[in-house]
mmCIF entry with sequence, helices, sheets and N, C-alpha, C, O atoms, coordinates in Angstrom:
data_MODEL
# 
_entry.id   MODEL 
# 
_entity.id                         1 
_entity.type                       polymer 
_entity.pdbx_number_of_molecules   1 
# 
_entity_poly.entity_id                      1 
_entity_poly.type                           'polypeptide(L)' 
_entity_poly.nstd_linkage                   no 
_entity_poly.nstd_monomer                   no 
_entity_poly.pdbx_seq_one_letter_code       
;(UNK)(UNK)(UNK)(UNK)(UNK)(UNK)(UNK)(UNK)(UNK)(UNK)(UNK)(UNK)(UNK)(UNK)(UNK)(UNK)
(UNK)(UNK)(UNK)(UNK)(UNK)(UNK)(UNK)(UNK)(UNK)(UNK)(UNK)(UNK)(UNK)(UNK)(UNK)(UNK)
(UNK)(UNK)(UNK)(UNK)(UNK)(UNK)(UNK)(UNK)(UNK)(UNK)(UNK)(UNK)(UNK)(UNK)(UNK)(UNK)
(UNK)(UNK)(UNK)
;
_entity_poly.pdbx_seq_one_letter_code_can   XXXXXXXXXXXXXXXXXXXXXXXXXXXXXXXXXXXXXXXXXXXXXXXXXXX 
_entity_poly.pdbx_strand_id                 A 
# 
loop_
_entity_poly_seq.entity_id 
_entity_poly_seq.num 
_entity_poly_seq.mon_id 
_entity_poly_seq.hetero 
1 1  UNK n 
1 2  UNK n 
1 3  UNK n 
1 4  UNK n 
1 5  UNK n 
1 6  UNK n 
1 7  UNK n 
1 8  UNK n 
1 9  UNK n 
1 10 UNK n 
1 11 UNK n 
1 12 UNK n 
1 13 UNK n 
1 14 UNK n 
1 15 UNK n 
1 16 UNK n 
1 17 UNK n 
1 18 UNK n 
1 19 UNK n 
1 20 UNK n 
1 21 UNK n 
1 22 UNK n 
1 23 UNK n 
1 24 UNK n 
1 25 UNK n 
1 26 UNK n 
1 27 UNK n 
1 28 UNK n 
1 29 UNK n 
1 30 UNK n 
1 31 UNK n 
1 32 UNK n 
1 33 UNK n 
1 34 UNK n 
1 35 UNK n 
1 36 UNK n 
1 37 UNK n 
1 38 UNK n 
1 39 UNK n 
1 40 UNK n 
1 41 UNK n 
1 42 UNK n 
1 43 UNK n 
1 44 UNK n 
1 45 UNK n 
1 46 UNK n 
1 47 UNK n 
1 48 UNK n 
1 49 UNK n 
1 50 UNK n 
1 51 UNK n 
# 
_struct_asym.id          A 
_struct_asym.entity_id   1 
# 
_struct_conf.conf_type_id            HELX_P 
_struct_conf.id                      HELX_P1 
_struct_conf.pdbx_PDB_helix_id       AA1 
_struct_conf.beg_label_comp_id       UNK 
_struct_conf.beg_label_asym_id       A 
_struct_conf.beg_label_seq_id        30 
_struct_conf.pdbx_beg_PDB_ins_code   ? 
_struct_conf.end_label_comp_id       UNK 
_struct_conf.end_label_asym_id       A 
_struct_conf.end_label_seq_id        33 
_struct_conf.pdbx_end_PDB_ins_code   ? 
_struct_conf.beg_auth_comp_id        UNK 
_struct_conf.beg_auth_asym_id        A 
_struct_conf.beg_auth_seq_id         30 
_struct_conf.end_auth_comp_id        UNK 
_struct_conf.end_auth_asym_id        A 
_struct_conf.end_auth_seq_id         33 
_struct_conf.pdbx_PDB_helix_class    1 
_struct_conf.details                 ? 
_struct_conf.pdbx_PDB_helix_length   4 
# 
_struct_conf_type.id          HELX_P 
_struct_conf_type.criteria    ? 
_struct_conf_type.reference   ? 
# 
loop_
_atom_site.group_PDB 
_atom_site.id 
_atom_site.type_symbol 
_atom_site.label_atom_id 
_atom_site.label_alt_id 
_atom_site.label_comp_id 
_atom_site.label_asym_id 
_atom_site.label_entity_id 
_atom_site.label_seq_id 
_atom_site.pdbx_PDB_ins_code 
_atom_site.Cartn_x 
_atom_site.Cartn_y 
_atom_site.Cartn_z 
_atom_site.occupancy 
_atom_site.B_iso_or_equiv 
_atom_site.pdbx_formal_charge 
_atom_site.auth_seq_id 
_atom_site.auth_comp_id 
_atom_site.auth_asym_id 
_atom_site.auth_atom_id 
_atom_site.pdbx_PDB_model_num 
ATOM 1   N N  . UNK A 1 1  ? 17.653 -4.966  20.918 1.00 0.00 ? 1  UNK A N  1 
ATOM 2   C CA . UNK A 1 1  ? 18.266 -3.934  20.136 1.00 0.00 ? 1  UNK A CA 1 
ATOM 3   C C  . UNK A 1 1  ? 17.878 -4.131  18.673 1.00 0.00 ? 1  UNK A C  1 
ATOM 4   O O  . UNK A 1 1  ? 17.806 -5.272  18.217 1.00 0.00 ? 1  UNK A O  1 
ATOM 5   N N  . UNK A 1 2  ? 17.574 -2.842  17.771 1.00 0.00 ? 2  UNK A N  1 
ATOM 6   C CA . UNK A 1 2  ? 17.072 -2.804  16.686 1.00 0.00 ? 2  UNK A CA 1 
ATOM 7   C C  . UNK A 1 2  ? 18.301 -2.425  15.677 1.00 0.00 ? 2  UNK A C  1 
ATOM 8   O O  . UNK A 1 2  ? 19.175 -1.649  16.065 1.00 0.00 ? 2  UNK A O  1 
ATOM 9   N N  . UNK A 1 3  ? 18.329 -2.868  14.667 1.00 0.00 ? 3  UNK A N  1 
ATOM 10  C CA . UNK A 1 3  ? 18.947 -2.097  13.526 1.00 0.00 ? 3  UNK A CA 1 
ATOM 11  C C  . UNK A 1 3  ? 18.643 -1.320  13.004 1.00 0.00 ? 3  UNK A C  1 
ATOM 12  O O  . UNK A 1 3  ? 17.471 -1.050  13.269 1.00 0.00 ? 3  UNK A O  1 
ATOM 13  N N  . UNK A 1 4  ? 19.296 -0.372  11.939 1.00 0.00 ? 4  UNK A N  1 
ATOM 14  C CA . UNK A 1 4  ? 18.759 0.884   11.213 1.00 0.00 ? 4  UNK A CA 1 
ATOM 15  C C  . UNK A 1 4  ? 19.124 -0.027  10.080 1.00 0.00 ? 4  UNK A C  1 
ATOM 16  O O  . UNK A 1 4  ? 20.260 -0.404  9.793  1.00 0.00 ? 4  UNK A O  1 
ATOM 17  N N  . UNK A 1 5  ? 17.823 -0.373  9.382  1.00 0.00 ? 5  UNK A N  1 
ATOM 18  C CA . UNK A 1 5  ? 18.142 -0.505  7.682  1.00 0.00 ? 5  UNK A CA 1 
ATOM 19  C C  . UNK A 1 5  ? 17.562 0.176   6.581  1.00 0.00 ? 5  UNK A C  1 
ATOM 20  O O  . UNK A 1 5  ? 17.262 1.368   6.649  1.00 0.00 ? 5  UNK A O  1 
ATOM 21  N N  . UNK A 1 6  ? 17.425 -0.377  5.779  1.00 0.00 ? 6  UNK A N  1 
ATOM 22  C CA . UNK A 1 6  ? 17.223 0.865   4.703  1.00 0.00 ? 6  UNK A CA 1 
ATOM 23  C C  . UNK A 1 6  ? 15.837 0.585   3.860  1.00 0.00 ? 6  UNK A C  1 
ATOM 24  O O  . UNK A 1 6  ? 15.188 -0.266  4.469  1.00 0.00 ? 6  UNK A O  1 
ATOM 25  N N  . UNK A 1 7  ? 15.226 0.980   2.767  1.00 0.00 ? 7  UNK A N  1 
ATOM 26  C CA . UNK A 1 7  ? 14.219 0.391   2.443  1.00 0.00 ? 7  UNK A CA 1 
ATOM 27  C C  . UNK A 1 7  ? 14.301 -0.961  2.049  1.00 0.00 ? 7  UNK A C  1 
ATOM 28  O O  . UNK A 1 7  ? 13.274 -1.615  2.227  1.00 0.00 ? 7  UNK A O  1 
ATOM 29  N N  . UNK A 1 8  ? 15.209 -1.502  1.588  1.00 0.00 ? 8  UNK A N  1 
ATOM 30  C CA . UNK A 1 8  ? 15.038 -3.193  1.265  1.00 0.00 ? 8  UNK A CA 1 
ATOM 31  C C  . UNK A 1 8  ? 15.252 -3.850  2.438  1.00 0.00 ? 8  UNK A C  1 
ATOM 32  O O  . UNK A 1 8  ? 15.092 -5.054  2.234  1.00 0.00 ? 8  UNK A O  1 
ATOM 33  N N  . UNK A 1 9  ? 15.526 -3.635  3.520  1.00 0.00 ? 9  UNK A N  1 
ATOM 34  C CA . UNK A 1 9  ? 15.581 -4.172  4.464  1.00 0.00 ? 9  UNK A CA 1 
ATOM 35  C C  . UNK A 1 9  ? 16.855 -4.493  5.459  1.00 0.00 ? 9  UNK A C  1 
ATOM 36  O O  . UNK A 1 9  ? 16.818 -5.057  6.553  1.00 0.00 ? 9  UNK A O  1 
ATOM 37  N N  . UNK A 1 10 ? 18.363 -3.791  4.521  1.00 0.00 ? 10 UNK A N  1 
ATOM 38  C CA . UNK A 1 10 ? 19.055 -4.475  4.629  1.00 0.00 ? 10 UNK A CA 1 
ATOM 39  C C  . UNK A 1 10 ? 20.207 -3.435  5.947  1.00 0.00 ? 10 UNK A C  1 
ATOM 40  O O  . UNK A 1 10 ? 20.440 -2.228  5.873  1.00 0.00 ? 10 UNK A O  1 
ATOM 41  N N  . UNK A 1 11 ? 20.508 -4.005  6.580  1.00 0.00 ? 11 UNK A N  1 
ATOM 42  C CA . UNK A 1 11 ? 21.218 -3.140  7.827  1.00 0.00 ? 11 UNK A CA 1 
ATOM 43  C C  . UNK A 1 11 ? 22.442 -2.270  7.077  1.00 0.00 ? 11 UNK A C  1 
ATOM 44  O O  . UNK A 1 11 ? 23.250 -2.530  6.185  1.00 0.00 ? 11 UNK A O  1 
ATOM 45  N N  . UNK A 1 12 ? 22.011 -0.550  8.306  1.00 0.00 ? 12 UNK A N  1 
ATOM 46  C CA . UNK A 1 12 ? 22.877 0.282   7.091  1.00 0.00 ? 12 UNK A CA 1 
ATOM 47  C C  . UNK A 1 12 ? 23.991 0.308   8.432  1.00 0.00 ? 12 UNK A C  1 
ATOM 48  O O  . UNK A 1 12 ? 24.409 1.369   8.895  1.00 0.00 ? 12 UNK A O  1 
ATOM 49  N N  . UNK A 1 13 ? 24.364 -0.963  8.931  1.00 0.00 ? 13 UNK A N  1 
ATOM 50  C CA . UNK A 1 13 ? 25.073 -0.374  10.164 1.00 0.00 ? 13 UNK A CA 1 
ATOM 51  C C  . UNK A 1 13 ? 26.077 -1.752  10.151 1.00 0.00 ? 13 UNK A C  1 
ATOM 52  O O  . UNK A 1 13 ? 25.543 -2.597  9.433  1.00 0.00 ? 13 UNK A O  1 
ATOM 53  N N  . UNK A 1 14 ? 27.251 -2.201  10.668 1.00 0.00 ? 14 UNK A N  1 
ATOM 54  C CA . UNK A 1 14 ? 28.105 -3.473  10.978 1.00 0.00 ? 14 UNK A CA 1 
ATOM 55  C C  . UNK A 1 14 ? 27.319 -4.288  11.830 1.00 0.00 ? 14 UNK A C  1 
ATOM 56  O O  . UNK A 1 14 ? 26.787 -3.616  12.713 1.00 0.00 ? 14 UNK A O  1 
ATOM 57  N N  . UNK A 1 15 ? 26.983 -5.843  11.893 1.00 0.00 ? 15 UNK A N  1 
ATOM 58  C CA . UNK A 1 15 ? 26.858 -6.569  12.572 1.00 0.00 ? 15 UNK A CA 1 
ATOM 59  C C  . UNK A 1 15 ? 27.482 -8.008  12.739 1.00 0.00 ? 15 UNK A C  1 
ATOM 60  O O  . UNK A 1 15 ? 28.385 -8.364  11.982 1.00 0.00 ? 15 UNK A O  1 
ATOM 61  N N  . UNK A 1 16 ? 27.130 -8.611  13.462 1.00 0.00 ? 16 UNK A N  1 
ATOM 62  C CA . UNK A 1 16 ? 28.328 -10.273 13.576 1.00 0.00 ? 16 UNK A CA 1 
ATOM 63  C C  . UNK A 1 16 ? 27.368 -10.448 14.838 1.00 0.00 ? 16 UNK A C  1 
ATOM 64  O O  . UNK A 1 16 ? 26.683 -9.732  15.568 1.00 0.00 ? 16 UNK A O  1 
ATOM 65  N N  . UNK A 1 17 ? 27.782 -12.153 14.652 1.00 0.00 ? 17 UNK A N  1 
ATOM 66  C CA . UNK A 1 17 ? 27.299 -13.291 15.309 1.00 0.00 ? 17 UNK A CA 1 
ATOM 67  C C  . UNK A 1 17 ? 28.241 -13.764 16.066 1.00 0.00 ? 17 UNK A C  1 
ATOM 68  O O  . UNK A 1 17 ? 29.229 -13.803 15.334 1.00 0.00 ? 17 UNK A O  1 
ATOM 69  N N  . UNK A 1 18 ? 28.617 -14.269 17.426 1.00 0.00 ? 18 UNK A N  1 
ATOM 70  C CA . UNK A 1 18 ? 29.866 -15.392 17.610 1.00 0.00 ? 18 UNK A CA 1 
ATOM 71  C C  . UNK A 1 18 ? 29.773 -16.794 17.155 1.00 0.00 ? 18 UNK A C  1 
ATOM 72  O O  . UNK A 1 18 ? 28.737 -17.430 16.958 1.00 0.00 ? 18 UNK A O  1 
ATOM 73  N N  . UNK A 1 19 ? 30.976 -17.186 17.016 1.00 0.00 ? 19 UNK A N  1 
ATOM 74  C CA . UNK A 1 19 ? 31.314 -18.329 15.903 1.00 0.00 ? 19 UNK A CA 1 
ATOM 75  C C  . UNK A 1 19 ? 31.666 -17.895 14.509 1.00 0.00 ? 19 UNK A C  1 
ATOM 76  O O  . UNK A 1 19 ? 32.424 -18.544 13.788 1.00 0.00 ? 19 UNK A O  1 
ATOM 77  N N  . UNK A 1 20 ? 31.007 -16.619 14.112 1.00 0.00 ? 20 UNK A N  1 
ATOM 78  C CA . UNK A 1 20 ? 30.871 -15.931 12.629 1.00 0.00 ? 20 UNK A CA 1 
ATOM 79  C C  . UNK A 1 20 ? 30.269 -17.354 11.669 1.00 0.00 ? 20 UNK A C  1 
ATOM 80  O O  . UNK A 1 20 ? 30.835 -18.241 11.030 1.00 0.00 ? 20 UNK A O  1 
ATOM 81  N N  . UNK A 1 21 ? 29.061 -17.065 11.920 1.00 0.00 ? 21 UNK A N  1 
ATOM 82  C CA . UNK A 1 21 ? 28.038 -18.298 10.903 1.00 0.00 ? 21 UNK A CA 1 
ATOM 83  C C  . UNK A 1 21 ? 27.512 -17.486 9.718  1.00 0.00 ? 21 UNK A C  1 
ATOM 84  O O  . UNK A 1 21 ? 27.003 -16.365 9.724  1.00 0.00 ? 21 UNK A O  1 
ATOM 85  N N  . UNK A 1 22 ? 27.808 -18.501 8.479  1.00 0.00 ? 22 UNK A N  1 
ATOM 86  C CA . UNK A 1 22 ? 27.446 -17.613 7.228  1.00 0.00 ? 22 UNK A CA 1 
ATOM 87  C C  . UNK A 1 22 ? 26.015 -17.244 7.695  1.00 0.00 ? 22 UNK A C  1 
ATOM 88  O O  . UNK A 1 22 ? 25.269 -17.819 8.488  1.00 0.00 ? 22 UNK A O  1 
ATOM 89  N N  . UNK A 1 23 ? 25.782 -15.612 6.643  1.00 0.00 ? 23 UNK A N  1 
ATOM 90  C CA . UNK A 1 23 ? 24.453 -14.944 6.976  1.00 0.00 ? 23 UNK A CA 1 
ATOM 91  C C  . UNK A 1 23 ? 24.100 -14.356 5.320  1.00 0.00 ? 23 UNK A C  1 
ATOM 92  O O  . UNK A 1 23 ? 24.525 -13.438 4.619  1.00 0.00 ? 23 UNK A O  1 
ATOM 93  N N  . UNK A 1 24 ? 23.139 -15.390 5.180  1.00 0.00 ? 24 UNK A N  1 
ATOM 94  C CA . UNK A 1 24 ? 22.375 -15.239 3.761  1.00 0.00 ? 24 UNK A CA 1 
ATOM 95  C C  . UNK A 1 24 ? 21.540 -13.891 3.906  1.00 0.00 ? 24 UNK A C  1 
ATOM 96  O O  . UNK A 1 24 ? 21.948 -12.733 3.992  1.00 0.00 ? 24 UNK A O  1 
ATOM 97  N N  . UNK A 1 25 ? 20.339 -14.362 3.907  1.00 0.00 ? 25 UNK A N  1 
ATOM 98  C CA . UNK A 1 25 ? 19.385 -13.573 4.522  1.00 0.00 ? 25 UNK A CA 1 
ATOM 99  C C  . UNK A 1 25 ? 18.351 -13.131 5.435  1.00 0.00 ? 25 UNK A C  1 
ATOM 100 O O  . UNK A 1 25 ? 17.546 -12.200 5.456  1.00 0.00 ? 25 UNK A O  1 
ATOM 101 N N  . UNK A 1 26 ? 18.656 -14.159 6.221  1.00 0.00 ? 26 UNK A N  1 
ATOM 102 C CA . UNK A 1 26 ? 18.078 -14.242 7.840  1.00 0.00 ? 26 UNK A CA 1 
ATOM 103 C C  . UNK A 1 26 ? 19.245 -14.227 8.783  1.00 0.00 ? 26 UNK A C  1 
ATOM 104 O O  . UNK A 1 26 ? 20.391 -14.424 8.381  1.00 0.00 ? 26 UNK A O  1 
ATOM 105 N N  . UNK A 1 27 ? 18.857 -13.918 10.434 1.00 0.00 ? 27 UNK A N  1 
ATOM 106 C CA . UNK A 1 27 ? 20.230 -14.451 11.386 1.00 0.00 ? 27 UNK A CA 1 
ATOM 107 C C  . UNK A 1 27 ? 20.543 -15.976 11.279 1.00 0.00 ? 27 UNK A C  1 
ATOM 108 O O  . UNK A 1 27 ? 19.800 -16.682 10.598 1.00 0.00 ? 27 UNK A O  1 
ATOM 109 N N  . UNK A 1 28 ? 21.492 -16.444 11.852 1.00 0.00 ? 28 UNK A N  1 
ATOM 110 C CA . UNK A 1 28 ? 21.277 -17.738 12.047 1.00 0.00 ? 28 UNK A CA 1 
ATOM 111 C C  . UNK A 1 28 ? 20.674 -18.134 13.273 1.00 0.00 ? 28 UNK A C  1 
ATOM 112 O O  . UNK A 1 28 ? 20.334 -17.377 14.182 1.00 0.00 ? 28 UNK A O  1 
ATOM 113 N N  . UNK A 1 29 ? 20.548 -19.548 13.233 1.00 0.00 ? 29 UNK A N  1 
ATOM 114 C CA . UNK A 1 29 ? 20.219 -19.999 13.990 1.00 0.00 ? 29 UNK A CA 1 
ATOM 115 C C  . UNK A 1 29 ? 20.737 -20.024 15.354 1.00 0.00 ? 29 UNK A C  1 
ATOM 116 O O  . UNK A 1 29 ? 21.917 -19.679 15.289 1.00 0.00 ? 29 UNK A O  1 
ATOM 117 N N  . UNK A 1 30 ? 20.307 -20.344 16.905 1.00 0.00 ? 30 UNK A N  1 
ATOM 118 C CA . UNK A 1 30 ? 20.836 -20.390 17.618 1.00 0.00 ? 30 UNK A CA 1 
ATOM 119 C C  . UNK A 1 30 ? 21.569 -21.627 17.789 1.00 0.00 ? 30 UNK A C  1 
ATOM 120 O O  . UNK A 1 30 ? 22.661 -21.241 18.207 1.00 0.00 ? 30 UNK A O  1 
ATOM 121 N N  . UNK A 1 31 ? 21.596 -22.584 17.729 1.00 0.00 ? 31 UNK A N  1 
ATOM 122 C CA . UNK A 1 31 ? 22.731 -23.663 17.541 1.00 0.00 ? 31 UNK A CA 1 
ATOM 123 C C  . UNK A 1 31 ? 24.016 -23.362 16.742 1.00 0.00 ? 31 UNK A C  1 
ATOM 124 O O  . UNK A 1 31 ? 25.100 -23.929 16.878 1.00 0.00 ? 31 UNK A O  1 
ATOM 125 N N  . UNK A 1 32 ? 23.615 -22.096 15.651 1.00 0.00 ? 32 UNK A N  1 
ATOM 126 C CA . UNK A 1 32 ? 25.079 -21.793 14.762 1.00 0.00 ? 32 UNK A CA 1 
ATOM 127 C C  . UNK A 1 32 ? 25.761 -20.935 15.506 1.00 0.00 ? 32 UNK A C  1 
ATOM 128 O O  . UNK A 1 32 ? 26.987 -21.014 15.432 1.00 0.00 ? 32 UNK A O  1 
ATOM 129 N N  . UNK A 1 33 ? 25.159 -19.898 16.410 1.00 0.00 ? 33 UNK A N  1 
ATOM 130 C CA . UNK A 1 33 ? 25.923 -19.059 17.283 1.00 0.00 ? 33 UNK A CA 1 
ATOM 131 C C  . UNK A 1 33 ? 26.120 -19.052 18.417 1.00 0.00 ? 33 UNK A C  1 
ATOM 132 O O  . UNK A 1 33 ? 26.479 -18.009 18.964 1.00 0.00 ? 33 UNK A O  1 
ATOM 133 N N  . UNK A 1 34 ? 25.949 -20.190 19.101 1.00 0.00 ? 34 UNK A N  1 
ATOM 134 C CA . UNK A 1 34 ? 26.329 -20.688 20.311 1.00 0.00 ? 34 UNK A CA 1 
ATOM 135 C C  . UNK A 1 34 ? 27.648 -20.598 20.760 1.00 0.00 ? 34 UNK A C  1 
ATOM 136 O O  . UNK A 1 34 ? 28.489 -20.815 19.888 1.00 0.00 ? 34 UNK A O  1 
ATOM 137 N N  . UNK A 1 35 ? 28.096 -20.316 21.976 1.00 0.00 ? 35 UNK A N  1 
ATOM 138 C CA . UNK A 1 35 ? 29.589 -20.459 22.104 1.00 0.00 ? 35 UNK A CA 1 
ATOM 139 C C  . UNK A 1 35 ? 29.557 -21.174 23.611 1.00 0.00 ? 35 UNK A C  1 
ATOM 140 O O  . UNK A 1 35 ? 28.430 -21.105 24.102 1.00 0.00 ? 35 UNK A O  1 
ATOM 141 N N  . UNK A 1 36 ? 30.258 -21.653 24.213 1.00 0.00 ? 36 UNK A N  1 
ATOM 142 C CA . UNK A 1 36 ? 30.760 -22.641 25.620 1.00 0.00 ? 36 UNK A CA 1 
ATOM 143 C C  . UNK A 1 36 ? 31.494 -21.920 26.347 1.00 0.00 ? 36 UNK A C  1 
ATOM 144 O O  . UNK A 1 36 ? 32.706 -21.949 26.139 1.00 0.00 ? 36 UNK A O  1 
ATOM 145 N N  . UNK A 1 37 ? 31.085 -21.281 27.145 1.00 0.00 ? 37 UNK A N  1 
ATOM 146 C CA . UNK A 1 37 ? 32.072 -19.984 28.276 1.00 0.00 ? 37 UNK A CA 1 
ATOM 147 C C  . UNK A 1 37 ? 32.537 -21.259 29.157 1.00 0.00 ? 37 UNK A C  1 
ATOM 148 O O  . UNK A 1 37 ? 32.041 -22.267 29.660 1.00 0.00 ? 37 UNK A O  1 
ATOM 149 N N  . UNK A 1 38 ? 33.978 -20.513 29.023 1.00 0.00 ? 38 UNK A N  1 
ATOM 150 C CA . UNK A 1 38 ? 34.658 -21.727 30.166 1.00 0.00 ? 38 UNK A CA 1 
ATOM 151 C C  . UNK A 1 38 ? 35.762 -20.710 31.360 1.00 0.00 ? 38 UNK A C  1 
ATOM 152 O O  . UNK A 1 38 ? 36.457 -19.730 31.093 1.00 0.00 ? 38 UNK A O  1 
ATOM 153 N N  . UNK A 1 39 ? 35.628 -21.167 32.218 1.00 0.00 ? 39 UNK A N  1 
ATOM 154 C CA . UNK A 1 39 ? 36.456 -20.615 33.127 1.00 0.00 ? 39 UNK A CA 1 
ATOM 155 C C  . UNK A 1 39 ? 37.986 -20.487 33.105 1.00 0.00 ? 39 UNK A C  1 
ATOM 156 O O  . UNK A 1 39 ? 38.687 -21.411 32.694 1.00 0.00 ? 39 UNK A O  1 
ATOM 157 N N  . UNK A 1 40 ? 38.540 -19.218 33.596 1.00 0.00 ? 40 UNK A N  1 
ATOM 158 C CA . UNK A 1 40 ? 38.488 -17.898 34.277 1.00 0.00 ? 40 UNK A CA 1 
ATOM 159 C C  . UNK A 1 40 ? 38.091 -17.277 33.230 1.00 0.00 ? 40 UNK A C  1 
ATOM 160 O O  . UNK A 1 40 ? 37.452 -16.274 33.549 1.00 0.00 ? 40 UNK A O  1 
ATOM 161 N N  . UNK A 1 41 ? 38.235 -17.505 31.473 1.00 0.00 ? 41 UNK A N  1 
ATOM 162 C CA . UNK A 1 41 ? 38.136 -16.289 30.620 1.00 0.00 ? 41 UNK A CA 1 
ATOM 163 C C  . UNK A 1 41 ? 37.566 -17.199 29.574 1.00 0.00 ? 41 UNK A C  1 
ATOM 164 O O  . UNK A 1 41 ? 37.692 -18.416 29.707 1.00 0.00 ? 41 UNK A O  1 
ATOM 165 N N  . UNK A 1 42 ? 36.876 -16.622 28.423 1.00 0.00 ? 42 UNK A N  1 
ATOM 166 C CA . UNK A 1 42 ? 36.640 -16.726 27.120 1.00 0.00 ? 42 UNK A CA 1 
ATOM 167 C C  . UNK A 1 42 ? 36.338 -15.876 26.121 1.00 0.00 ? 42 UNK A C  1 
ATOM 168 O O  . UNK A 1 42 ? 35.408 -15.090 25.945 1.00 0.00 ? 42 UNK A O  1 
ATOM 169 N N  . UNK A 1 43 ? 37.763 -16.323 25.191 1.00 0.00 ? 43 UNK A N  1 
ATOM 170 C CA . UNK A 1 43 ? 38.290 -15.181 23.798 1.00 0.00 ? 43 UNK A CA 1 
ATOM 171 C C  . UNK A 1 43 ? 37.094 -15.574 23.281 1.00 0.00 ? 43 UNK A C  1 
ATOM 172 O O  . UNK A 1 43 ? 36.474 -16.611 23.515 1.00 0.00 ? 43 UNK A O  1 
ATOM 173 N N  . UNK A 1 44 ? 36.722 -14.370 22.321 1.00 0.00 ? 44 UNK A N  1 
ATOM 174 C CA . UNK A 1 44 ? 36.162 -14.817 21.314 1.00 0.00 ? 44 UNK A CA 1 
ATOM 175 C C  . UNK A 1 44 ? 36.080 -13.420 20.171 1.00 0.00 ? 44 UNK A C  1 
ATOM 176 O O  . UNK A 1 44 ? 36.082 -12.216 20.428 1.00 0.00 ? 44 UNK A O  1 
ATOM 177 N N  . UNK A 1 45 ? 36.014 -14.092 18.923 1.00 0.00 ? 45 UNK A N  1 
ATOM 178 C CA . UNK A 1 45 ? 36.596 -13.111 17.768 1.00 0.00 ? 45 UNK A CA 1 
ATOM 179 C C  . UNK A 1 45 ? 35.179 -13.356 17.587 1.00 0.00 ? 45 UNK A C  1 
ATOM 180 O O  . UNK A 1 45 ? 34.503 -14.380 17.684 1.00 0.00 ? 45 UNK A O  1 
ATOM 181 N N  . UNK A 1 46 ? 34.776 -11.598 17.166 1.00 0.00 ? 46 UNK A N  1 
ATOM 182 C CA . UNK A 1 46 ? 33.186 -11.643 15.996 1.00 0.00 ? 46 UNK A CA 1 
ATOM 183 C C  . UNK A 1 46 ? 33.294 -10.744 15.257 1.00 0.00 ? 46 UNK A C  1 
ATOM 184 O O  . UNK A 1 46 ? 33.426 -9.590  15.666 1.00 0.00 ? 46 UNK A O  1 
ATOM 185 N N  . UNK A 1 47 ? 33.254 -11.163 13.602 1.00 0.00 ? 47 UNK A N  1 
ATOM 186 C CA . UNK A 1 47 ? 33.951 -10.824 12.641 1.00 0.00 ? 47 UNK A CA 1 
ATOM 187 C C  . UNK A 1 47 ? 32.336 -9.991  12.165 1.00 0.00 ? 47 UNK A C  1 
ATOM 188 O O  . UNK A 1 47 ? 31.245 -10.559 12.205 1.00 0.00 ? 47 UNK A O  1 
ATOM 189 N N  . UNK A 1 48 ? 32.575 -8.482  11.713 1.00 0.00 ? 48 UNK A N  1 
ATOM 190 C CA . UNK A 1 48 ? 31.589 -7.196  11.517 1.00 0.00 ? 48 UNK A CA 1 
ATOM 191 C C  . UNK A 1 48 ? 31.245 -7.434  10.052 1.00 0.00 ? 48 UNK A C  1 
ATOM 192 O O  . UNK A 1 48 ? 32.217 -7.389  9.298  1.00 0.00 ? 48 UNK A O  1 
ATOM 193 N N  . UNK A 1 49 ? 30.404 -7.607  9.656  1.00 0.00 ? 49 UNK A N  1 
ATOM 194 C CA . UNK A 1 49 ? 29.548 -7.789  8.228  1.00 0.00 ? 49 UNK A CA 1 
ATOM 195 C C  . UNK A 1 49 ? 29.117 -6.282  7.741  1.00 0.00 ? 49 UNK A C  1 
ATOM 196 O O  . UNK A 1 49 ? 28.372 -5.689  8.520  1.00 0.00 ? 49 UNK A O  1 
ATOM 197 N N  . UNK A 1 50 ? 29.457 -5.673  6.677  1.00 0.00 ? 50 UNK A N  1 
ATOM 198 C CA . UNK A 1 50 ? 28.850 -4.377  6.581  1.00 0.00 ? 50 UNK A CA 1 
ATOM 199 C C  . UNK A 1 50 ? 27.982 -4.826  5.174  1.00 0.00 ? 50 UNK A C  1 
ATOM 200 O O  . UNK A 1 50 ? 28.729 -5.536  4.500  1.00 0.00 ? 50 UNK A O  1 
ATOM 201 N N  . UNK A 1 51 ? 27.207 -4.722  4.784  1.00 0.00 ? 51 UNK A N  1 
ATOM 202 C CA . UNK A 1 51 ? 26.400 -5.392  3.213  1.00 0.00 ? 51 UNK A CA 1 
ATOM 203 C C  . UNK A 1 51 ? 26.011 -3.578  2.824  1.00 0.00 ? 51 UNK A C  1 
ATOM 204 O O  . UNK A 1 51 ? 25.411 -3.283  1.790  1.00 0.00 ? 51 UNK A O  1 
# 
């Protein structure tokens, strides 16, 4: 899935990571947004960045 951004590059739309790992100016890494699914269920909050 692609974003819509704008000429500087920057997404004209909400996005988030799980864990919510600070986001300078790249994604993070996959070790920062990793999460551990555990059985029967797993919550998880992902907090929407609009820039």
């Amino acid at each position: 899935m692609k974003l819509d951004r704008n000429f500087f590059g920057i997404p004209k739309e909400g996005f988030g990571f799980s864990n919510n790992p600070r986001v300078v100016f790249v994604a993070p890494s996959f070790q920062a947004a990793v999460v551990a699914v555990s059985c029967p269920a797993t919550q998880l909050d992902i907090r929407l960045i609009y820039k």
